[in-house]
N, C-alpha and C positions, 0 to 999 in steps of 0.2 A: 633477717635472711633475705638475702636479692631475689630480684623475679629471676623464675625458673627457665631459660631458653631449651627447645628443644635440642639443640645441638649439641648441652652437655647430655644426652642417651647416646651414649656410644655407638651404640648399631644401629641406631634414627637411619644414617643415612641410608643404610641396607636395607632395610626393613620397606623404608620408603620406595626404593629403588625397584625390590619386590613387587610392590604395588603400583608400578609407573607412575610413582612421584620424585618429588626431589624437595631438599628443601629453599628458601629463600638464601640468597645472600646474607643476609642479619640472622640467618636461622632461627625466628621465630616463630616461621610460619610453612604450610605445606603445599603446593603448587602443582600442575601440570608436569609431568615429564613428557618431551617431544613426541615421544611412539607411543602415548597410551592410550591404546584402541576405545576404552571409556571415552575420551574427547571426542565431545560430535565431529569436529573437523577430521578425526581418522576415521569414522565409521566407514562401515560397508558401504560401496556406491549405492547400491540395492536398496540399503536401510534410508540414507538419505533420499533418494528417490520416489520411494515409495513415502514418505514423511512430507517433502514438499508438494508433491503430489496430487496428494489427498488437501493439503491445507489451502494450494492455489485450485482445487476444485470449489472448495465452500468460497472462497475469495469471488469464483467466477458468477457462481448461483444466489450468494447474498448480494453482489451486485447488477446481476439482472432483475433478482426483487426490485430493485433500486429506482431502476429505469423502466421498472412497468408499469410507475404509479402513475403518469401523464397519462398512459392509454382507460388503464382502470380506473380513473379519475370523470375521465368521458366520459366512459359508460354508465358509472356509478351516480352523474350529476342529477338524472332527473329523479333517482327511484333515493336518495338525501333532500333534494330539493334545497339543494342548494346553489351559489353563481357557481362561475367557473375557474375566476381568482381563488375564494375559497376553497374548496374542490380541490384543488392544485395543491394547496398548502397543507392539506389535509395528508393526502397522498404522496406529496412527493419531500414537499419543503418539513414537514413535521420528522421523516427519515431519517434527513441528512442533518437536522438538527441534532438527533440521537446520537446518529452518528461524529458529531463533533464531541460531543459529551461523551462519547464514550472514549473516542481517542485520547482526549485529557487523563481518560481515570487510567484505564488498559495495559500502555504502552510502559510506563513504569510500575507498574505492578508487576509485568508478567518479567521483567528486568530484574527485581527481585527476590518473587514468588515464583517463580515458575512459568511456561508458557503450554503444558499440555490443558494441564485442567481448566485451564479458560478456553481452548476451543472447545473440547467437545461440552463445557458447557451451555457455550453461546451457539452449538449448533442444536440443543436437546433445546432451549428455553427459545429459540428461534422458530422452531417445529411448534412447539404452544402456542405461541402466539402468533403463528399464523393463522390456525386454530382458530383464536380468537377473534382475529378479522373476518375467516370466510363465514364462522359459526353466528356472529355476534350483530342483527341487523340494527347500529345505532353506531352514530355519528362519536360518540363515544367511546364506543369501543376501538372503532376504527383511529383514532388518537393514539391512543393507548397502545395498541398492536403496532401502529407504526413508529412509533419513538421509542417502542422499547425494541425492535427487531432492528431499528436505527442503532440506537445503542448499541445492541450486542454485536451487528455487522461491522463494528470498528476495529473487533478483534483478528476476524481475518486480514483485514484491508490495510492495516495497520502494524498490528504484532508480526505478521509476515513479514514485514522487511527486517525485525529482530530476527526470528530464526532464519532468515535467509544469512543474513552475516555469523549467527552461531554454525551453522553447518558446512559453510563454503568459503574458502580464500577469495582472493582479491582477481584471481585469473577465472576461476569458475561462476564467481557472481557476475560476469560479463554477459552469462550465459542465463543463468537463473533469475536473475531480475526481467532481462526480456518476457522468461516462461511468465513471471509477475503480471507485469505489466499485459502481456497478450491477454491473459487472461482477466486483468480488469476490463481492457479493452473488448474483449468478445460478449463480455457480460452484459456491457454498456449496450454491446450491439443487439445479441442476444433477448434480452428484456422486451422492450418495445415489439419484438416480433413473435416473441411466443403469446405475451399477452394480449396484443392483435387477436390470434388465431383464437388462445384460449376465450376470448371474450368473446370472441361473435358467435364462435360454437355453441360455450356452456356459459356461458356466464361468468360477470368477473371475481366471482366468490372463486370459482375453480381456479383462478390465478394463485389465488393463496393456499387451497388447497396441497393443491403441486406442489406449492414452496415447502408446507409442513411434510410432505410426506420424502421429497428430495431430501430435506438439511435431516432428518432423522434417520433415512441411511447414510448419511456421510458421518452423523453423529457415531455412527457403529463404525465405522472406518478409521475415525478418529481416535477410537479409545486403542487402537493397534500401534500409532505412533509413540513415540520414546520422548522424551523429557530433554528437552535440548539447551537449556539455561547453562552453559560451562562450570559458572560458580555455584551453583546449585547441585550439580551431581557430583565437584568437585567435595562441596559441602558434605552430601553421603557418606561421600568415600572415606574422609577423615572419621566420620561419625563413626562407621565400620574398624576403622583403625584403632579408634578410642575405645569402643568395646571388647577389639582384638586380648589389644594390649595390656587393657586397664589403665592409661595412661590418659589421664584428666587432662592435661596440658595440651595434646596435642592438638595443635589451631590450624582449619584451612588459610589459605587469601583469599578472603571472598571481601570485591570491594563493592559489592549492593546488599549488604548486608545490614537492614535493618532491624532493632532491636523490639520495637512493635507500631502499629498502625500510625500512633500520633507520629510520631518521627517519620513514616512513610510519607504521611500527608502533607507535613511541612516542607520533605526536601524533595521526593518522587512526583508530586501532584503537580509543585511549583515549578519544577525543571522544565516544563517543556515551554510555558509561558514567559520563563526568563530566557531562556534559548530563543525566543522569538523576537525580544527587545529588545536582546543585546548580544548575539550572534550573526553578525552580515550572511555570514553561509546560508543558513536557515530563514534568514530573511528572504532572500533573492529567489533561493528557489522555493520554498513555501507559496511566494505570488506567482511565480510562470507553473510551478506545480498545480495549484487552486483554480487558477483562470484555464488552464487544458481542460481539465476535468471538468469544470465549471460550463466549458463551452458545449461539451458534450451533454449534461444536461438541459442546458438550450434547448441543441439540436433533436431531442428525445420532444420536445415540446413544439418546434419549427418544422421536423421535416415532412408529416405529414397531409399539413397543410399545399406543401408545397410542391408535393408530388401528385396529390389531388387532381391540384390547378393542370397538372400533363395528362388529368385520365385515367388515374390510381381509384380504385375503390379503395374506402373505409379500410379493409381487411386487408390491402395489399401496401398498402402509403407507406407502411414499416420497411418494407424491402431493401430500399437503398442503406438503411443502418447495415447493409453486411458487407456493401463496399466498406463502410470505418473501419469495421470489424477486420476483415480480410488486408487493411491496410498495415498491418502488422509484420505482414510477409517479407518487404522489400528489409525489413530492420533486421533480419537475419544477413543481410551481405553487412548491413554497418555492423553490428557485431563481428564476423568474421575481422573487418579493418580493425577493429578497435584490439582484438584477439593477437592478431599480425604486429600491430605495436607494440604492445606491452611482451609479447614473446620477443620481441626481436632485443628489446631493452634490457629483457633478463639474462639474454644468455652474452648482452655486451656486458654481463655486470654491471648496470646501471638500477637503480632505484627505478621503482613504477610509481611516481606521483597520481594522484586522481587530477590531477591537470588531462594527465598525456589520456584520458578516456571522454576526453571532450570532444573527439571529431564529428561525431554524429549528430552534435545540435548545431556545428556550425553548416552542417547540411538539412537538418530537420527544421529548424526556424524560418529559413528563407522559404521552405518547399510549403511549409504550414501557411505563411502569409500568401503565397501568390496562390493555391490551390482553393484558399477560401476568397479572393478576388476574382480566380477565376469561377468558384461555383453563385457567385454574389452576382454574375450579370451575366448566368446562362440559365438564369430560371424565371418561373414567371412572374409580373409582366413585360418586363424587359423582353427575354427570353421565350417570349409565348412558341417562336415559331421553332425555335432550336428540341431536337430531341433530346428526351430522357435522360438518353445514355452518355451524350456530353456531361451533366452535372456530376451524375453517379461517377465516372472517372476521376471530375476531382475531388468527391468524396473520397476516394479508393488512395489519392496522395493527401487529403488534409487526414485522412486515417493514420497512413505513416508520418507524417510532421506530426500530430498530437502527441504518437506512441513514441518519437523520438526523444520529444522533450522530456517525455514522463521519464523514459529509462535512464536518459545520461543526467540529470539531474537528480533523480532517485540514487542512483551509483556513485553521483558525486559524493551526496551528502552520507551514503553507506559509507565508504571510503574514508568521508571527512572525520565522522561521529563512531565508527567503528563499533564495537559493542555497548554504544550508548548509543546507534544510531534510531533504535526506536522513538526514542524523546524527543529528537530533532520533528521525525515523523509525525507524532503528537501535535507539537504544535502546526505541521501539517496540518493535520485532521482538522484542525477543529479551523481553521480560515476556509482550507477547502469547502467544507460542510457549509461554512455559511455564504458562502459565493452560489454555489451550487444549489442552494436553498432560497435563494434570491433572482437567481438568473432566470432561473419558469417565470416566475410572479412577474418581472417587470418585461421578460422578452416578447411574454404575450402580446403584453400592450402595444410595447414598442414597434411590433412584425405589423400591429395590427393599425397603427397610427403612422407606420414611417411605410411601410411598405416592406417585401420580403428584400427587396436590392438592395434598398438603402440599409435596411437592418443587418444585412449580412454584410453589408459594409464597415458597418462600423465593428463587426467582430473580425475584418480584414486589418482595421487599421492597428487593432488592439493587438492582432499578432504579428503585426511589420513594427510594432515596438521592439516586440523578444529580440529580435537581431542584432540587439546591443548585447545581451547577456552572454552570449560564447566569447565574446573577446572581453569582456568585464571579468569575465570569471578565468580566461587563459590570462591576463595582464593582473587583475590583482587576488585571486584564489587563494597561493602559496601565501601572500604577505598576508593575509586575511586569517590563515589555519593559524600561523604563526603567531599572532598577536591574541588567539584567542585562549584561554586559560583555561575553558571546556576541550578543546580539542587536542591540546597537550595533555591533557589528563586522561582522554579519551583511550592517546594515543600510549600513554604511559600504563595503563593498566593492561592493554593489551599485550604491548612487552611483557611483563609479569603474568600475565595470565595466556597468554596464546601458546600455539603452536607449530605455528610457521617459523622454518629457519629464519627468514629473512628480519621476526623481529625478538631473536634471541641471539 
């Protein structure tokens, strides 16, 4: 007897239709219909909102954890008695370790399995072990608490840009990655200056306090969100249908569907490390991605020093982190430009390539290099005689050149990778992680051996590199997506499984 196709059920189709599906072309299989309000991408503005929301709130507070370990590091040195290179790796570099390790495991998993129940689990087990840090007086513990809070912080930092592409088109994540990004950036800024305050007050145990008792109500916020995975509730729905019906046969398309863990591991775990060796896309911007971020932990580690040197008490040196922070704001007009493009393209009937969203770094790169030259020889001791508030300015534009790169590169590769775009992001993680987990430990020395000018020089010269990348990536991007055999598969699944006109 031949295999059974659904399409010999006569009323399949109807039935289907019922339930805002349809079937495949081959009619084997069960799929998305364009209006079915179950599709994240049609939800309630409301429901996605309040979903992003909450997830880019944990996103914000686990990476202020991030960047308070340099100050809590300080304070913590004499009562470990330990150096201050130590110290540093303890607190800060043991984090972002986890955090690469965890973007490895995370990002395809939650592509599979599901993306609710790993946040709010990683924000209840992130609460614990904060716990454990502030509870636990031993060089030990403190390990432990930070590489596993490491760990777990991959999930927001990282699977966010999965559900940002599950829940939003290509016109709205113009918008929503910014919200992304802002908020890693305020976090970045954010950190350093609560933990300032909270350490000199109470002690740097109450850093972590804070943090367990913050992620444990977002944890409760968390469990309010909806399950955003397409092929997953896709998966449901059929499941619903086969019990309806009683009809064994009937199959979703679900193309992350793996049959049990070992199979995960072989092809989930390894995707994001073969995307990174043999994907140019995710090459290119995985290093201008890594080294942004990477510089910002630095500067969690440089700037206090440096603000010092103008007159800054201990308790106040953090301040200028909110000029980065607040350098955000100016990326709302590049979004608008970018928004003006790609509107203008749709309604000529033209295609919206992730080319045509690159204008922003060809203005964000230059503005990154010259604002970190100009904060490189307006501070001290070059700079002795020059005020404060000269540097802080060009903090407030190497804020926006950081967040720039971060967004149009993040949107690139969103764009590029499409609902595989987490994996790309994976292999993010885990270069990020280790740039950023290296940059404290040797910037120290470096600030301390070369001087603040020259050291911020040479982080000048590293971003008057980037200004090759917007025309590398408008000149060869397309030939790039084309030739790659992830990205047409990326792009091909998405046809069958979206629900955007444009790619049915």
């Amino acid at each position: 007897m031949g295999e059974l196709k659904l399409a010999d059920y006569t009323d399949l189709d109807r039935l289907a239709a019922e339930h805002g599906l349809e079937l495949t072309p081959d009619g084997a299989h069960l799929r998305w219909g364009k209006t079915n309000r179950k599709h994240p991408r049609n939800w309630h503005p409301a429901r996605k909102t309040y979903d992003i929301t909450v997830i880019g709130l944990l996103e914000f507070f686990t990476t202020a954890m991030s960047t308070s370990g340099a100050t809590t590091a300080k304070a913590a040195q004499l009562e470990l008695g330990t150096g201050k290179t130590f110290t540093l790796f303890l607190y800060v570099s043991t984090y972002l370790l986890g955090q690469g390790l965890g973007g490895v495991v995370f990002p395809p998993y939650s592509e599979t399995f599901g993306r609710k129940r790993l946040y709010v689990l990683s924000a209840l087990l992130y609460s614990v072990f904060c716990l454990l840090i502030g509870a636990v007086p031993s060089a030990s513990a403190l390990v432990i608490g930070r590489l596993v809070t490491g760990f777990l912080s991959a999930i927001p930092t990282i699977v966010i840009t999965g559900s940002i592409e599950d829940l939003f088109n290509s016109q709205d994540r113009i918008w929503v990655m910014l919200y992304y990004v802002a908020m890693a950036c305020l976090g970045v800024s954010a950190g350093p200056i609560m933990s300032s305050y909270v350490t000199y007050r109470y002690g740097w145990r109450w850093v972590f306090n804070i943090g367990a008792i913050v992620t444990c109500v977002l944890a409760a916020m968390l469990m309010c969100i909806k399950e955003s995975r397409p092929s997953l509730i896709l998966a449901r729905e059929v499941q619903a249908l086969r019990k309806l019906t009683g009809n064994e046969s009937l199959l979703a398309l679900n193309p992350d569907f793996m049959p049990d863990l070992r199979t995960f591991a072989h092809v989930g775990l390894f995707r994001p490390l073969r995307l990174f060796f043999t994907e140019p896309i995710v090459f290119v911007v995985t290093m201008v991605f890594s080294v942004c971020v990477a510089l910002i932990y630095l500067f969690a580690e440089a700037l206090p020093p440096i603000f010092e040197a103008f007159g800054f008490s201990t308790e106040d040196s953090s301040l200028p982190f909110l000029a980065l922070g607040v350098g955000f704001i100016p990326n709302i007009a590049t979004r608008i430009l970018d928004y003006r493009i790609t509107q203008r393209r749709l309604k000529e009937g033209l295609k919206v390539k992730p080319e045509h969203k690159l204008t922003g770094i060809y203005i964000g790169a230059p503005v990154l290099a010259l604002s970190l030259w100009w904060f490189a020889w307006t501070i001290p001791p070059v700079g002795a005689g020059i005020h404060w508030f000269v540097p802080v300015v060009a903090l407030f534009f190497t804020g926006y050149g950081l967040n720039e790169m971060e967004v149009v590169v993040s949107q690139y590769m969103a764009d590029s990778y499409l609902g595989y775009a987490a994996s790309g992001f994976a292999a993010l993680s885990i270069v990020r992680s280790l740039l950023s987990a290296t940059f404290p430990l040797f910037g120290s020395a470096m600030f301390d051996g070369l001087g603040a000018n020259v050291g911020m020089s040479i982080l000048a010269a590293i971003a008057t590199l980037f200004c090759i990348v917007p025309p590398l990536l408008s000149r060869y991007g397309e030939r790039m997506r084309k030739k790659s055999n992830f990205a047409k598969y990326s792009l091909q699944v998405y046809a069958e499984n979206g629900v955007d006109s444009d790619f049915r």
